[in-house]
N, C-alpha and C positions, 0 to 999 in steps of 0.2 A: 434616612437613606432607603429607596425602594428596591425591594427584596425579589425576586422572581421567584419561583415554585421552581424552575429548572432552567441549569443551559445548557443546552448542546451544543458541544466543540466537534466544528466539520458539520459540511453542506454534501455529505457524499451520499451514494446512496443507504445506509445506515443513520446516519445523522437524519436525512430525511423520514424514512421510517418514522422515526423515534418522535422527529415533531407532527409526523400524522398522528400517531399513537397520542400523544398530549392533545392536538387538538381532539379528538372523538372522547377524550376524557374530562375536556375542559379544564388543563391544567395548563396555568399560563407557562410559555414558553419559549426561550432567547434562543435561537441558534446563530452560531457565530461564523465563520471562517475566513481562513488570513487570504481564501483568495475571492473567487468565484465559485458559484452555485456548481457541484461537481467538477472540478477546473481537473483536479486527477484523475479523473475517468476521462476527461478528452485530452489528456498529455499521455494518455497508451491510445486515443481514440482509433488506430488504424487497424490495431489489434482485434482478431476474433474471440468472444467468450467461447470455452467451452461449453459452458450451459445455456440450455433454452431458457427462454426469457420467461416462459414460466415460472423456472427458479432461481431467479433473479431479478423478478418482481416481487416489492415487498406486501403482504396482505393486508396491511392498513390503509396502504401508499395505491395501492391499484383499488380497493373498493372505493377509495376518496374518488378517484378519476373516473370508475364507475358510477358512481353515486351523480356524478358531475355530467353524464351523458359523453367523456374523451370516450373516443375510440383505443382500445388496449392493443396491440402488436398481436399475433398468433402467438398462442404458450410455446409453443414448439420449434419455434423461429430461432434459429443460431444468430444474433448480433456481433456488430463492431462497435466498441467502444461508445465510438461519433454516437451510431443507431441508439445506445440503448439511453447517452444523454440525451437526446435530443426528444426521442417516441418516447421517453418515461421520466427521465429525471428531471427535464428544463421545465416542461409541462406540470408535474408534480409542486415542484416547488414556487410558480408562478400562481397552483391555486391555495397553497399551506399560506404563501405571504397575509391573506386578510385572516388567518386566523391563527398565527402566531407572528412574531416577528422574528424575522428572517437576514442579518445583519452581515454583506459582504464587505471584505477587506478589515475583516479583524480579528487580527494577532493577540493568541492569549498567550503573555510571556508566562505568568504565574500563578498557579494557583494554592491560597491558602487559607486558613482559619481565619474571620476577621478578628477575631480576639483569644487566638491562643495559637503558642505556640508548636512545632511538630511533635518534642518530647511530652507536654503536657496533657492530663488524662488520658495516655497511652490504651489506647482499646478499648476508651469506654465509652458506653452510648452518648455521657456527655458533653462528648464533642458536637453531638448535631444540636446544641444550642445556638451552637454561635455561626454563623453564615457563612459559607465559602465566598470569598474576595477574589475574583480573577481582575489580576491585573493586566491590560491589552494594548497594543498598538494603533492606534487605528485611522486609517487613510482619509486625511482632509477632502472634503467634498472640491477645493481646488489645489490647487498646488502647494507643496509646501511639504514639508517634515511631517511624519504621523504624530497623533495625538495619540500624548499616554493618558488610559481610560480606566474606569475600574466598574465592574460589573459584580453584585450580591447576589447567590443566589440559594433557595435550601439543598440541592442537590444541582448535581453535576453530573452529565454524560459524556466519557471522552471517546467520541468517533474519528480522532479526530486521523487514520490511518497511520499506515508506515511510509506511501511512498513520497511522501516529502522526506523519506532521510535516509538515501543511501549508504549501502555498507562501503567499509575503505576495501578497496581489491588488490590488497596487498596479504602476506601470510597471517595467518594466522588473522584473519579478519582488520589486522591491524594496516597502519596505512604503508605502503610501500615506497620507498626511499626516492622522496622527491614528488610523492603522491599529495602532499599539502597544496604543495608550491601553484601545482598545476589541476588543480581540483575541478574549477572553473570552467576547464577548457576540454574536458573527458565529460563525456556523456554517461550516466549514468539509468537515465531514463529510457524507455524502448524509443528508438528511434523509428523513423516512417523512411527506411531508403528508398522506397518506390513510387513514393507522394511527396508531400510539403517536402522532405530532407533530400532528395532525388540530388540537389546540387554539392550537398554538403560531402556525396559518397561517390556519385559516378567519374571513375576517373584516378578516383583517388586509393591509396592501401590504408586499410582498417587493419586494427587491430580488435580483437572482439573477445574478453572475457568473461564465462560464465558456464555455468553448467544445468542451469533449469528452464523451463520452458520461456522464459522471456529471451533468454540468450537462445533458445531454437528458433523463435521467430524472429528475432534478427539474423541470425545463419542463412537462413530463409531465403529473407527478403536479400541479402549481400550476394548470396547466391544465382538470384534471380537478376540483379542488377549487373552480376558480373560478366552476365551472358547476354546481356543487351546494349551494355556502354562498355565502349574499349578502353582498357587500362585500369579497371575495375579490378583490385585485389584486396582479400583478406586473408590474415590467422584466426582460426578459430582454437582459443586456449582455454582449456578446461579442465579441474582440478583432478579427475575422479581418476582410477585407473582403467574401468571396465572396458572392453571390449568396440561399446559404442557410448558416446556422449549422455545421451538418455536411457532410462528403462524401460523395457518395453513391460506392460502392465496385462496380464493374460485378460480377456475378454473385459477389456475397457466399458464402462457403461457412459462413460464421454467418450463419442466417434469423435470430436474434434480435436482434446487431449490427443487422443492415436492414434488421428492424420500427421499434429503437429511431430509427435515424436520420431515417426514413420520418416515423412519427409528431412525433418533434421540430421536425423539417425544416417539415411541415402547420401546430405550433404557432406557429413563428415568421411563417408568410404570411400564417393568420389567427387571430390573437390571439386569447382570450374579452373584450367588452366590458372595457374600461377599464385591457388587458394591452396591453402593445407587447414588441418586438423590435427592442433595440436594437445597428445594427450597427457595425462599427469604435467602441468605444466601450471605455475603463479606468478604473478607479477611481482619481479624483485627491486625494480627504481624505474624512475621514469625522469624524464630531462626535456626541456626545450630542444630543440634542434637548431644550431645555426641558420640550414638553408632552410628553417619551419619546419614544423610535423612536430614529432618527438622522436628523443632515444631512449629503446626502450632494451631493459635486461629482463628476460625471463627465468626462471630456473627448472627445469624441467628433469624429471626424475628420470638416470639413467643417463642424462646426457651432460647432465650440467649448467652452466650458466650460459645461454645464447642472447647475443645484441643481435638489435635490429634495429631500423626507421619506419616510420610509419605517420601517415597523414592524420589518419583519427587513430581515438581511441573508445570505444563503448563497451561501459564495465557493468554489464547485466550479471549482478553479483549482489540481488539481493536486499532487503529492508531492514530496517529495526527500528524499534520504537523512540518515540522522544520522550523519556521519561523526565527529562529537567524538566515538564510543567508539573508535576505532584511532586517535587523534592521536598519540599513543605510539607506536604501530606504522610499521613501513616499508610503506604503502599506496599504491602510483601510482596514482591518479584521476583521470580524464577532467575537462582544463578546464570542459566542455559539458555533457556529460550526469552528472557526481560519483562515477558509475561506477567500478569499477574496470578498470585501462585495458585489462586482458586484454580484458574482454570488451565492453568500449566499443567498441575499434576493431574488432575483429570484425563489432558490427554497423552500423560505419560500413562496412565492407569489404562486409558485404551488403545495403546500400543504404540505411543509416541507419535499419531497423528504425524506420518511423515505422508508425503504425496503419492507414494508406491500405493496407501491404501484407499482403495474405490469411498472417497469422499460422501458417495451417494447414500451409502449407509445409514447414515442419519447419523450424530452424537448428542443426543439431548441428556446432555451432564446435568439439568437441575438448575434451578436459579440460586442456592444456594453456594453454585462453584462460582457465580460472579461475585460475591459480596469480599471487599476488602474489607483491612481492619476500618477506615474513614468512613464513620456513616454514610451513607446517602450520595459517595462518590462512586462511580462503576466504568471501567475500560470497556467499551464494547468495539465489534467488528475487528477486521483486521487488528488493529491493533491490541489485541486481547491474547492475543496469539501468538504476538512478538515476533523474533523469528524466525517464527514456522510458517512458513507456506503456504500448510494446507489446509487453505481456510475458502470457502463460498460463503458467498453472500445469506444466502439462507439461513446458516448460521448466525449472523450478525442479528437479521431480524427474528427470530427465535430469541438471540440474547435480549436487545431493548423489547420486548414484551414481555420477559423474565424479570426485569428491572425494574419497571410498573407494576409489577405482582409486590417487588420485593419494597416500594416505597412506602404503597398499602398496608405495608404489613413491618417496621422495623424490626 
């Protein structure tokens, strides 16, 4: 069976990274993913980054395109989503295909030891004998059912993000009564009300929960539609008590973080006609509606349990990791954040990495906080972070050059 030197799980920008860093080291290299080449950076693509593309371009990834004579975007240039796939990611990954392979539409269901089991030699080196076995999905070049595939390789990179797996928006993170049923049909992903999604919202009453900045820019944007199309209404329902929806962060070193909150912040004080802001407030069951929509119960502190109807529902509430692909594997994971515990307690160690803290900081933890007990397996990006939030991309590419340091050297 032919062995690969690495795979990397996810085509996003981290996964990218990771296979520039392989090729400029000449290590063969698999990247996988179950959709398209950065397909989750163009499902927020209407969305503004907060950071300049500067730092949000990866430095293996942009001197490859340099190297190449691409023209690079201004470092200092604020993007949308679209911009930074399109100027950096589609491009990137169009020139990594001749020097690694670059494999869309496939699903890694499993990852495990090819010849040993999860319990056996428990923490010792001599598990990187045996090969990690990812078992995958993977989309027939024509029609038809995927093919179950298995891929070998001596290490693994799992890039593979959080936003494929939203949180339930019901208490206690858990799903809220009647939230299975109708999963399907709640948007959980940022929505574009003012673009492609304009039909799905004008006209119609949103219900909108969430309390971080993805649910501020949809606030936003609901807000902005509800004062251009008539009959345009939403609830904005959010867990926290404070005062305003967001925090305001003293002397922001992201202008666009404390546009967005600024703006949000104004929406929830004053509404457009026949919009509220609703505060200390969860989603307590959700139901089909006879005449459409849903019926929705909230429970909202101090007042009780309030029904309502409503046309949509968009539950900006959040990520968490897919850890069923290492359940095989010897993975420690942070009770709290799903993390892995390297680099969990690291950033409980530096103050719990919550969003309140100016990001810009830098946190260069060490390459030693990525190493799990599984040889030569490592969580990078987003997903490393579980979740928490407060994660930039900088980060990520900091991590997969951490993890080239660390293959060099078991």
């Amino acid at each position: 069976m032919p062995v690969a030197d690495l795979v990397v799980i996810g085509a996003g920008p981290v996964g990218l990274e990771a296979a520039a860093l392989a090729s400029r080291q000449e290590i063969e290299a698999v990247v996988v993913d179950a959709g398209r080449v950065a397909e989750h950076v163009g499902a927020w693509g209407s969305a503004r980054l907060f950071s300049p593309f500067g730092l949000n371009a990866g430095p293996a990834g942009a001197r490859l395109l340099a190297d190449d004579g691409f023209p690079l975007p201004e470092p200092s240039g604020i993007m949308t989503g679209d911009d930074f796939r399109e100027s950096y990611l589609l491009p990137l990954a169009a020139r990594l295909r001749s020097r690694v392979d670059i494999r869309e539409g496939v699903r890694v269901r499993d990852i495990a030891r090819a010849g040993l089991l999860k319990g056996e030699a428990a923490g010792s080196p001599a598990r990187a004998g045996q090969p990690f076995r990812l078992l995958c999905n993977e989309k027939p070049a024509a029609e038809g059912a995927p093919l179950e595939t298995e891929i070998f390789a001596r290490a693994v990179f799992d890039c593979s993000g959080t936003y494929g797996q939203p949180n339930w928006a019901g208490p206690g993170g858990a799903p809220a009564l009647g939230e299975r049923a109708v999963r399907r049909e709640i948007e959980y992903r940022l929505p574009d009300p003012l673009g492609q999604h304009r039909d799905r919202y004008a006209g119609k009453r949103t219900l909108l929960l969430g309390s971080g900045h993805s649910a501020a820019a949809t606030a936003i944007a609901l807000a902005e539609l509800a004062r251009t199309a008539a009959g345009t209404t939403f609830a904005w329902a959010s867990r926290g008590q404070a005062a305003t929806p967001l925090p305001v962060i003293e002397g922001d070193r992201l202008p666009e973080r404390a546009r967005l909150s600024e703006e949000a912040n104004a929406v929830a004080a004053a509404p457009p006609p026949g919009c509220s802001w609703l505060r200390a407030a969860q989603l307590a069951s959700v139901e089909k509606s006879g005449s459409g929509g849903f019926e929705v119960g909230l429970n909202i502190a101090g007042a009780g349990r309030r029904r309502a109807r409503f046309d949509r529902i968009v539950a900006n509430v959040g990520y968490e990791p897919d850890d069923g692909l290492y359940r095989q594997l010897q993975v420690h994971a942070c009770y709290a954040s799903m993390g892995p515990m390297g680099t969990a307690a690291a950033l409980i160690e530096a103050g719990g990495g919550t969003p309140a803290d100016c990001c810009l900081a830098g946190r260069d933890f060490g390459p030693e906080t990525l190493r799990t007990p599984e040889p030569g397996f490592f969580i990078l990006g987003a997903k490393s972070y579980g979740k928490n939030s407060a994660f930039l991309m900088r980060t990520g590419y900091e991590q997969a050059a951490a993890a080239f340091s660390l293959l060099a050297r078991p």
